[in-house]
N, C-alpha and C positions, 0 to 999 in steps of 0.2 A: 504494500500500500504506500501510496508517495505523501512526502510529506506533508506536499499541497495539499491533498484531499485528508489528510490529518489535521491540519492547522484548519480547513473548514469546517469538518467533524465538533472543532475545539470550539469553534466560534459559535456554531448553530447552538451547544451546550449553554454559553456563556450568553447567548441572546435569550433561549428558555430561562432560564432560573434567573435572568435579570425581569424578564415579563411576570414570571411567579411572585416574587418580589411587588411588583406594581399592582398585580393582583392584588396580594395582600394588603397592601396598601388601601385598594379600594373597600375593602372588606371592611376596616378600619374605620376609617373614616365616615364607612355609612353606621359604624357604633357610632360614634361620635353626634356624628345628626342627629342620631334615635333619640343620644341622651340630652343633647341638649334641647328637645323638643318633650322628652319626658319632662325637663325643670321648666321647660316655656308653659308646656300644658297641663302640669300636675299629672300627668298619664302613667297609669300604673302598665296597661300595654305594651308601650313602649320602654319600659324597665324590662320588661320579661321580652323582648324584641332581642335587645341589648346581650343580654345572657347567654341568648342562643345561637349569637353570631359568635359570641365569643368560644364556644364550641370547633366552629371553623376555622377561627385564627387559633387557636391551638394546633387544631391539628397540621393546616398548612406550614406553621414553622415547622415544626418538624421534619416535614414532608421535603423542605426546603434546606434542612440542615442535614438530612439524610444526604439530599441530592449535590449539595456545596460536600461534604465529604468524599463523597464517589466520583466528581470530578478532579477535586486536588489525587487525591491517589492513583490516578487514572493518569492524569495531562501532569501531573507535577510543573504546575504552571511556574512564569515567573515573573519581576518585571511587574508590568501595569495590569497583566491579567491577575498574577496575587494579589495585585491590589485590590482588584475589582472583585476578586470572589473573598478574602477579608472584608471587606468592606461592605458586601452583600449582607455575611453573617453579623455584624456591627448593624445592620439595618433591620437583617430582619428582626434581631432582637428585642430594638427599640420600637417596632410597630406593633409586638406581642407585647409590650407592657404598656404604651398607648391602650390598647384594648385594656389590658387590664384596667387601666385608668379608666375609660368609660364605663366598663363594670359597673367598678366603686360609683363612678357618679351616679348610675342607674338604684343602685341598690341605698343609695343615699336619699336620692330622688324617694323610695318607695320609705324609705324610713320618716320622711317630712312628712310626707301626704299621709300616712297611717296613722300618723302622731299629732294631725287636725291644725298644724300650726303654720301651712303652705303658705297660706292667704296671706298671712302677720308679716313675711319675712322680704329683705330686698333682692329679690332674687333677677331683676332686672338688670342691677346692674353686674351680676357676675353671667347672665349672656352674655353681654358685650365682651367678655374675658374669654368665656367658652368662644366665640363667636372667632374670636381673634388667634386662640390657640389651633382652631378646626382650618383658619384659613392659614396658617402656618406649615400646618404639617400636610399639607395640598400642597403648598408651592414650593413646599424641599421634595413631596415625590415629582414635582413636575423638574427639578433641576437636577432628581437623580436620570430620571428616564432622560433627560438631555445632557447629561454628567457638565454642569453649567456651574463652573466656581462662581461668576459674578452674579447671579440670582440665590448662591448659596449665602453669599457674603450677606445681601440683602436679609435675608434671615437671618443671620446672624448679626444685624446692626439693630432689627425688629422685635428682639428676642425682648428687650431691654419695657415694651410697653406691657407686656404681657407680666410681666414683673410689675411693675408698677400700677395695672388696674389691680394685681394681687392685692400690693398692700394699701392700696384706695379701700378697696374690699373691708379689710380685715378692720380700719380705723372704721370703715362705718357701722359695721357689726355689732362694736364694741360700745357706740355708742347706741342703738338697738336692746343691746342685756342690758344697759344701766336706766333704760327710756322704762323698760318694760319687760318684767322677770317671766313673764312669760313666755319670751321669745328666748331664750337660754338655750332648754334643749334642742329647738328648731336650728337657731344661730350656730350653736356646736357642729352641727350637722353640717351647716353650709360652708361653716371654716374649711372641713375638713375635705369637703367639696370642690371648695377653690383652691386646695393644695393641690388635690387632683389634675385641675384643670392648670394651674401653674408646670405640673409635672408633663402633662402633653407640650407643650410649650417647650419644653426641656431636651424633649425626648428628640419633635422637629429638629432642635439647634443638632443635637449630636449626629439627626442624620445629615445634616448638612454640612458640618465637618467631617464627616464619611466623605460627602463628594468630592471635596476637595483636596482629601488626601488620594483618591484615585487619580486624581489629574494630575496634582501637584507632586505624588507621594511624601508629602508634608503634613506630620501628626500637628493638628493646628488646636488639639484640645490643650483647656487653661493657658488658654493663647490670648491676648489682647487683639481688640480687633485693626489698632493699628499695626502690629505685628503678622497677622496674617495678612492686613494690604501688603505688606511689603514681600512676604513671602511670597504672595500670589503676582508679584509684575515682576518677578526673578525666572 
């Protein structure tokens, strides 16, 4: 067999489980919708939606870490292809704990509404947070699928608001339990909420220093982001 048609063999491999990957992606991300329309809607359906997706992002990593194994031992890639298949598994990992995240918020979700205190609380303004973390973790899969450092960077200069409606969040809450003790348990709940939703946020950033270290082969994590400009026009 010539090498030609090995190095294509390699590629068709490395285009699959990069599409697997975006899959998952998508999978993800329609948690995320569910849940932040379980907190828009108080919808307990959509809590139990949430659950069952997470079902399939389980199993796809795996399916997906099974298959990033059996290529490295197979191709013993090197170079920019190990980058891109480290990097894959650097990503899928981060979109099965995105899931995760949504879980929690769903099952959070279902803990408010049970507990009659939905209405009481401000849960408007931590949409705009979910809102922000969901359109995050979109535009780092759109800049892996186009392995795009300069839409990565972008997220990673944006990372910074999502942090900040956090602790907007957290100062108005606080004044919430001291306004009115019956908002406590409710408010506990949505803290715990917004940590969540600060963690997708999180999760986005890392894959987006994924992309960039495939391009750049440049570990750009606990990196300043004027240090990774500079790494990235080298």
């Amino acid at each position: 067999m010539s090498d030609k048609h090995l190095s294509s063999q390699f590629d068709t491999e490395l285009n699959a489980v990069s599409t697997r990957v975006l899959e998952l992606g998508g999978l993800v991300e329609s948690q995320i919708r569910l849940a932040i329309y379980a907190l828009a809607q108080f919808s307990l359906e959509s809590c139990q939606d949430v659950t069952e997706i997470e079902i399939k992002v389980n199993t796809m990593e795996m399916e997906i870490d099974r298959d990033l194994s059996s290529i490295i031992a197979r191709r013993q890639p090197t170079a920019v292809d190990l980058r891109l298949l480290v990097a894959i598994s650097k990503i899928t990992a981060n979109l099965e704990r995105v899931g995760d995240e949504a879980t929690r918020i769903a099952r959070m979700v279902r803990s408010i509404i049970e507990g009659g205190s939905a209405r009481l609380l401000p849960t408007r303004d931590l949409r705009i947070a979910a809102d922000l973390a969901s359109d995050s973790l979109r535009k780092t899969l759109d800049a892996f699928a186009r392995l795009d450092t300069a839409a990565a960077l972008v997220i990673l200069k944006e990372d910074d608001q999502i942090d900040a409606e956090f602790d907007g969040f957290v100062r108005k809450l606080i004044t919430y339990m001291m306004e009115d003790p019956r908002t406590i348990s409710g408010s506990l709940d949505l803290l715990f909420l917004a940590k969540a939703i600060e963690r997708i946020g999180d999760h986005a950033k890392n894959i987006a220093e994924a992309v960039i270290y495939v391009v750049k082969g440049t570990d750009v994590r606990h990196t300043s982001i004027a240090q990774i400009e500079s790494a990235m026009s080298k």
